[in-house]
C-alpha positions in Angstrom: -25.8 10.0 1.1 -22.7 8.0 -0.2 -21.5 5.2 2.1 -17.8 5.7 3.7 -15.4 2.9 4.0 -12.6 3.2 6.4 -9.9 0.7 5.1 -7.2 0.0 8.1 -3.8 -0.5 6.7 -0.8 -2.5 7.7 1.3 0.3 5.6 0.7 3.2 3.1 0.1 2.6 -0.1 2.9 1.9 -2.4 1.7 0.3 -6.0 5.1 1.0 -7.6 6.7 -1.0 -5.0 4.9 -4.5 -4.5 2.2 -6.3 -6.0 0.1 -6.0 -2.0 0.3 -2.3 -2.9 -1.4 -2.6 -6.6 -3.4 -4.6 -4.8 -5.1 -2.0 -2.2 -4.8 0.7 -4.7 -7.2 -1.5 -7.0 -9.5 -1.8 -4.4 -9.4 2.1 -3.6 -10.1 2.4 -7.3 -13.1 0.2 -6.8 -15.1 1.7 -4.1 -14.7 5.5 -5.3 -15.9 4.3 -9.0 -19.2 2.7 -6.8 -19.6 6.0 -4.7 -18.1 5.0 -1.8 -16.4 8.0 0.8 -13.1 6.0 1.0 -10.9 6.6 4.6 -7.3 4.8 4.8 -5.9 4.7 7.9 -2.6 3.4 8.9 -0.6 2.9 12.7 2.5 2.9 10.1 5.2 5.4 9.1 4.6 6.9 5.7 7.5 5.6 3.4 8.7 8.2 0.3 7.4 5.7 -1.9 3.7 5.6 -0.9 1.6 7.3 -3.0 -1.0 10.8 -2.0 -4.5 9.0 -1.7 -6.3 12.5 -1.1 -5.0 12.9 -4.7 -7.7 10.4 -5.4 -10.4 12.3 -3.0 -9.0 9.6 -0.2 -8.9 10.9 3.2 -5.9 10.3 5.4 -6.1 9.6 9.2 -3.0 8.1 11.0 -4.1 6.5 14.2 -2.4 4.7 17.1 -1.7 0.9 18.3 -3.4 0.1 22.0 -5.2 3.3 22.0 -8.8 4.5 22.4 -8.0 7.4 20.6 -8.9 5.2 17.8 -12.5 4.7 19.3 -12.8 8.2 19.5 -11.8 8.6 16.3 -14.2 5.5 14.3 -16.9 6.4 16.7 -17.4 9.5 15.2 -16.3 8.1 11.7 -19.3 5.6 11.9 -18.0 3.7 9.0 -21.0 1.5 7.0 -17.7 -0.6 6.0 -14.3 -1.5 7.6 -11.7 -3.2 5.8 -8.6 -4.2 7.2 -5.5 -4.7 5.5 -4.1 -8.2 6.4 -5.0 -10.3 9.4 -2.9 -8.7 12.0 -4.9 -5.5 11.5 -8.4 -7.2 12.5 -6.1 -8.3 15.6 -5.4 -5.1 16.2 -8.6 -3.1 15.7 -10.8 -5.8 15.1 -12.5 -5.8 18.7 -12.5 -2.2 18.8 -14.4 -1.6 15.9 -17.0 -4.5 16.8 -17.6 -2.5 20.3 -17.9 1.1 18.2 -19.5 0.1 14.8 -21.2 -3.0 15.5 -23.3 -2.8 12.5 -19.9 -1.8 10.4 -19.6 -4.5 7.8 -16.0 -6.1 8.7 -14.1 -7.6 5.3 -10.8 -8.9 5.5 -8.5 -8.1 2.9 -5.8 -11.2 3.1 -3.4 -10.2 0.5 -2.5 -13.8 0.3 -2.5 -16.2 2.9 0.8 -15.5 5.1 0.6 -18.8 7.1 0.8 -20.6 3.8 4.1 -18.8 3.3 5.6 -18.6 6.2 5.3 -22.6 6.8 6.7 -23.5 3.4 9.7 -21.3 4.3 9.9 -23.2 7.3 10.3 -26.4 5.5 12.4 -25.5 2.8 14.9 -24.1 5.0 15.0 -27.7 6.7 14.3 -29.6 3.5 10.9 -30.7 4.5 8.7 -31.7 1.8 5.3 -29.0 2.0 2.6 -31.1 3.5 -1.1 -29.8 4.8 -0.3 -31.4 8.6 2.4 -28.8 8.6 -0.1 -26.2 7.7 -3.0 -27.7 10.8 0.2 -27.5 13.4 1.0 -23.7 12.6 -0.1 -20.9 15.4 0.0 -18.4 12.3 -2.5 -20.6 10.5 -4.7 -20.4 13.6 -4.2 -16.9 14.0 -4.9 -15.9 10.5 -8.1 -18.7 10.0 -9.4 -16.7 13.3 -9.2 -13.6 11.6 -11.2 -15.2 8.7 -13.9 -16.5 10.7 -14.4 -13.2 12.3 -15.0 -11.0 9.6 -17.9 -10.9 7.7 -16.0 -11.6 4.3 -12.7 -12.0 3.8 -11.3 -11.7 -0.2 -9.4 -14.1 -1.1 -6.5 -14.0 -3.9 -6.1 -16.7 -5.6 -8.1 -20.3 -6.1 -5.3 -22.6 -4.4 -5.9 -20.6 -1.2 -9.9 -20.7 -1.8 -9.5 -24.7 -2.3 -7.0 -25.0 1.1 -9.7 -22.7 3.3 -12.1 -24.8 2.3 -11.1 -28.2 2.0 -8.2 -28.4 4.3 -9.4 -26.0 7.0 -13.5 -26.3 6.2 -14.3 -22.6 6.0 -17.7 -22.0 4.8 -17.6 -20.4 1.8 -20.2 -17.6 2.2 -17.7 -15.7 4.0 -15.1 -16.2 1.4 -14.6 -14.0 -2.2 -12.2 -15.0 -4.6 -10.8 -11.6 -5.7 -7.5 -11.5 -7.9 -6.2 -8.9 -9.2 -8.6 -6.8 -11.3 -6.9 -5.4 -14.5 -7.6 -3.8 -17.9 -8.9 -6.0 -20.8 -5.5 -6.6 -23.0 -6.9 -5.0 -26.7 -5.7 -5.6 -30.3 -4.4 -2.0 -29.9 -2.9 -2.3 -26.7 -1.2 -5.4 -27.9 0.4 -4.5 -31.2 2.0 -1.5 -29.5 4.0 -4.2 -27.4 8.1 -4.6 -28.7 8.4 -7.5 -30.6 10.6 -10.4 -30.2 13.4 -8.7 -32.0 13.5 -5.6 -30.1 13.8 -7.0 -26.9 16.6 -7.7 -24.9 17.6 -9.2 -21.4 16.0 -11.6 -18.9 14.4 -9.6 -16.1 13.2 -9.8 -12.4 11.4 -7.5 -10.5 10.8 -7.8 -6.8 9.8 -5.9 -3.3 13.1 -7.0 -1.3 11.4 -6.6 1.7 9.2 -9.5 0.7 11.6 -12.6 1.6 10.4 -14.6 -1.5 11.8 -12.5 -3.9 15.3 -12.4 -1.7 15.5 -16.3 -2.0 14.5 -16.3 -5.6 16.9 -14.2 -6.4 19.7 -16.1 -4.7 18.4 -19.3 -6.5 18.5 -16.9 -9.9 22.0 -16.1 -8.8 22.9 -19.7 -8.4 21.6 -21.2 -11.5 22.3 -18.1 -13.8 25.9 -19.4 -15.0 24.3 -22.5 -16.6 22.1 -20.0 -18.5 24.9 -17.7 -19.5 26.9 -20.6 -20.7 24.5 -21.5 -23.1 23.8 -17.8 -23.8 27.1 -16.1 -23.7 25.8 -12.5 -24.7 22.8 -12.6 -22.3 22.5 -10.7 -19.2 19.5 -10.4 -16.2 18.6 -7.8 -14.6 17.8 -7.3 -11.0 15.1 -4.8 -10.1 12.7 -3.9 -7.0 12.3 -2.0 -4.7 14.1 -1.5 -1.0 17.2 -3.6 -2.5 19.9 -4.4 0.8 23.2 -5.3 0.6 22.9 -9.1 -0.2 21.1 -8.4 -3.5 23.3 -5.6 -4.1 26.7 -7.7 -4.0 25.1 -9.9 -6.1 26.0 -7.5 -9.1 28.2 -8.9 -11.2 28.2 -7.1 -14.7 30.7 -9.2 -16.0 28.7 -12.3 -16.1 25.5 -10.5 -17.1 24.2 -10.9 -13.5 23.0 -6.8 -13.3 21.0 -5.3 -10.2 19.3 -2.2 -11.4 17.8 -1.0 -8.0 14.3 0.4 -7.7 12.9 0.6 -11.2 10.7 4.3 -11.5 8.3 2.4 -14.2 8.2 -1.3 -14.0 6.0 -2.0 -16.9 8.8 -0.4 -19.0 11.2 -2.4 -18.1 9.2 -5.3 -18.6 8.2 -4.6 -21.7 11.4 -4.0 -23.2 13.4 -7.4 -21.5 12.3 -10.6 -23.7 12.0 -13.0 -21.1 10.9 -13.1 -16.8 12.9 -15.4 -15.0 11.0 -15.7 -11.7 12.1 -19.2 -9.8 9.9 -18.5 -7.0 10.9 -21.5 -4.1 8.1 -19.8 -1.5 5.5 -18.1 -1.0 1.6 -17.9 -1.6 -1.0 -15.7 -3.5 -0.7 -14.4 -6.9 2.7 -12.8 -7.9 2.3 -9.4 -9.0 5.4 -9.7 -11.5 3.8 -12.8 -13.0 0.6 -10.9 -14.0 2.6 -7.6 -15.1 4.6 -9.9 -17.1 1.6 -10.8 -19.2 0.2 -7.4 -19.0 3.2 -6.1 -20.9 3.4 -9.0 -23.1 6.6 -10.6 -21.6 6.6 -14.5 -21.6 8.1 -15.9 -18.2 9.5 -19.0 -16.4 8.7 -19.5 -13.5 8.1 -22.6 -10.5 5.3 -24.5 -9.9 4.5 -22.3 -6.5 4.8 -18.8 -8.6 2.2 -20.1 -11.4 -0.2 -21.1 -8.5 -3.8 -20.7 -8.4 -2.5 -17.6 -11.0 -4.6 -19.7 -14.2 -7.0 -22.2 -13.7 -6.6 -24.6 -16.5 -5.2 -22.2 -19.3 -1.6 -22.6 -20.3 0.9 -20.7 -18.7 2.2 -17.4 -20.4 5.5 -19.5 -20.9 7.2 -22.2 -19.3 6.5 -23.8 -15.3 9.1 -25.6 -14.1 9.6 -28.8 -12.1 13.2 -28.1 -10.4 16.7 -26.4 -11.2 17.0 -28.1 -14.4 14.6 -27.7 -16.3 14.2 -24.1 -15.3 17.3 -23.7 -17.4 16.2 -25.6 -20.2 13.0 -23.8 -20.7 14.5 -20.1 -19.9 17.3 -20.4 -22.7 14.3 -22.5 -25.2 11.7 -19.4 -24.6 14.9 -16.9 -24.9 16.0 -18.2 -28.0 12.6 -19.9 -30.0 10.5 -17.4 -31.2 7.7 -19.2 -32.1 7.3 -20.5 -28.8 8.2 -17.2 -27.1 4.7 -15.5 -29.6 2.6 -18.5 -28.1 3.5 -17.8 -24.6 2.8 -14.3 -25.3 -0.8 -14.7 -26.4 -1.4 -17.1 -23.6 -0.9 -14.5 -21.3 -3.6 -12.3 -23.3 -6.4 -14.9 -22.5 -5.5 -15.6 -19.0 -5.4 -11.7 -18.5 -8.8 -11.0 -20.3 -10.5 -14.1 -18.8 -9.2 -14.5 -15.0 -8.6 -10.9 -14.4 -10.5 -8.7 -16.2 -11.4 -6.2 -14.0 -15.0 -4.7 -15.4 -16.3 -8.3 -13.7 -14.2 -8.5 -10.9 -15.9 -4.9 -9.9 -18.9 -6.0 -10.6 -18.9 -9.4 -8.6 -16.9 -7.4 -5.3 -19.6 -4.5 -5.2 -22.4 -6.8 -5.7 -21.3 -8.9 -3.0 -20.5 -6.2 -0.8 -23.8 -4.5 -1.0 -25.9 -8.0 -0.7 -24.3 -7.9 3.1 -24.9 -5.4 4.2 -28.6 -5.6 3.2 -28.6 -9.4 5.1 -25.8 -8.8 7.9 -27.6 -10.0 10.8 -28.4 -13.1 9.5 -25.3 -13.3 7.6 -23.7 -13.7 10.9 -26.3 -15.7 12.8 -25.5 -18.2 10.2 -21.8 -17.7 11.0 -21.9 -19.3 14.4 -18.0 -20.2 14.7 -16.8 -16.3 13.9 -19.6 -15.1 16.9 -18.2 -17.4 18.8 -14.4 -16.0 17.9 -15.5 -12.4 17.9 -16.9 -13.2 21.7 -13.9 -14.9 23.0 -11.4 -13.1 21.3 -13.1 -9.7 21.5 -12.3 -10.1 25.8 -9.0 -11.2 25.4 -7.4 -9.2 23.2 -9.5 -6.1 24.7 -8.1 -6.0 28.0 -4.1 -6.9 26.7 -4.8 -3.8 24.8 -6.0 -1.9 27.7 -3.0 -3.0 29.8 -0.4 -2.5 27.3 -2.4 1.4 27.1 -1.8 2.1 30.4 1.6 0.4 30.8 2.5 3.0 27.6 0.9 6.1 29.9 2.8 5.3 32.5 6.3 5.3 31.1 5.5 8.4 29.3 5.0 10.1 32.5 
């Protein structure tokens, strides 16, 4: 009989709207190639953009915050694996499915790390150079490194974030996976049916606006652009992503080759026709899903030292990383306008693709990993001392919260 993984999701799948949702889909992908009966579940509404999963044989359940209909429901589900999508839904569901499915695997799916971000937003909006003390002080960071300590594995994006949980926070690392994105080997074939310099035109961005990152880099895009038009007169960038409000959207300015497109239907087409990805990324954490699709459509970018992060070990970047304002200009009009540089970027981000990402042994590794747990859980976590600890502590007080914010709910229904 075929396993069944119930995956607990923040929101629905959307792949065509953020790089989180490529993300999940991937790992979707994953366990229904390895046999696995997949189940997503999700407290959230369902947005027009997310995708059918019981197209993919996926079964659909929407359940309830601070309800024991959920116990109900994951009791009779009896789930050999539970993944939950982002930290705040193993807060949410974590206890109940330790009291249901005890012997349930429990992997945490962090997406990226989203203390990591949230601090350095905090400091750049006070002009506080990043620091890891910053980092120790943050309640997110303790919520989130709870969370970690509490599930049985938890994947983790990208190698900067492997290296902080590690060495800053001194997480063991047999509860940690490094997981990036898992794509499709970049061929000879694949590669010369890619536009060529010639053909292209256009910088480009694409971003999820709800994701403030992409906001702010945009702004910073909008604030450095003239310097770039000035020195390329005919040029224009354009602005696309989904869930675009109104201060991206009077940003458009046509006249100075500052263009917001709006939700784009097929990213990868737009990407591979624009010549350049300008991405001046001043936040954040993870891997940036635009950075990889770049490369996966054979677009050379520019981008910051915080958007190239823990993205390619010690290759060179598909293009240029940048330092600061000025030199993000020099290097976006150099890579615009040099072609030989612009076809060395290009095959740069061919052997990051095929080497860091390719997804045949990223499969592999996850499965693998996956099924050596649950063969050794029990002393897996009687060697995980400080996330019993957690899940006993924890598993009390966030019970009974939930129970009282349940009956609170009952009562002002009736």
């Amino acid at each position: 009989m075929n396993r069944t993984v119930l995956i607990i999701g923040y929101v629905w799948v959307e792949p065509n709207s953020s790089a989180a949702g490529s993300r999940m889909l991937q790992l979707i992908q994953t366990f229904i190639k390895s046999k696995f009966n997949v189940v997503f579940a999700s407290p959230a509404v369902k947005g027009e953009k997310a995708i059918n999963l019981s197209d993919l044989g996926v079964k659909e359940v929407t359940i309830e915050l601070n309800s024991s209909s959920f116990d109900t429901f994951i009791s009779e589900l009896q789930p050999e694996i539970v993944m939950f999508d982002r930290f705040m839904m193993e807060e949410q569901f974590g206890w109940r499915v330790a009291e249901q499915c005890p012997n349930a695997l429990r992997i945490l799916d962090t997406e990226d790390l989203h203390f990591l971000r949230k601090v350095r937003h905090q400091l750049l909006k006070k002009d506080i150079p990043f620091s890891t003390n910053a980092l120790l002080k943050s309640n997110e960071a303790k919520r989130e490194i709870a969370s970690i300590l509490r599930c049985d594995l938890s994947l983790i994006i990208s190698t900067f974030e492997l290296q902080l949980l590690k060495e800053v926070f001194k997480i063991d690392e047999s509860i940690l996976l490094h997981l990036p994105f898992m794509l499709e080997e970049l061929s000879e074939e694949k590669n010369d049916a890619w536009n060529s310099f010639e053909e292209r035109n256009h910088f480009v961005f694409v971003g999820n606006f709800f994701h403030q990152p992409n906001v702010d880099a945009v702004l910073e895009l909008k604030r450095i652009w003239p310097d770039i038009r000035k020195r390329l007169p005919k040029a224009e960038v354009h602005i696309y992503g989904a869930y675009v409000n109104q201060q991206i959207q009077q940003l458009h300015k046509p006249n100075n080759g500052f263009v917001v497109k709006g939700f784009a239907e097929n990213a990868m087409q737009v990407v591979s026709e624009a010549k350049v990805v300008l991405a001046p990324i001043r936040f954040g954490a993870g891997i940036k899903g635009k950075l990889t699709e770049a490369m996966l459509c054979g677009t050379p970018s520019v981008t910051t030292t915080i958007g190239a992060e823990g993205m390619h070990d010690i290759l060179p970047w598909n293009g240029c990383v940048s330092e600061n304002a000025e030199d993000f200009i020099e290097k976006a009009v150099e890579l615009f306008t040099n072609k030989e540089q612009w076809s060395n970027a290009q095959k740069n981000g061919i052997s990051i693709i095929n080497s860091i990402y390719n997804k045949t042994t990223l499969e592999h590794n996850f499965i693998e990993a996956v099924n050596n747990l649950i063969l050794d859980l029990e002393n897996h976590r009687t060697n995980n001392f400080l996330g019993s600890l957690l899940q006993h502590q924890t598993l009390k007080s966030t019970k009974y919260m939930s129970k009282w914010i349940e009956e609170k709910n009952k009562k002002t229904e009736s």
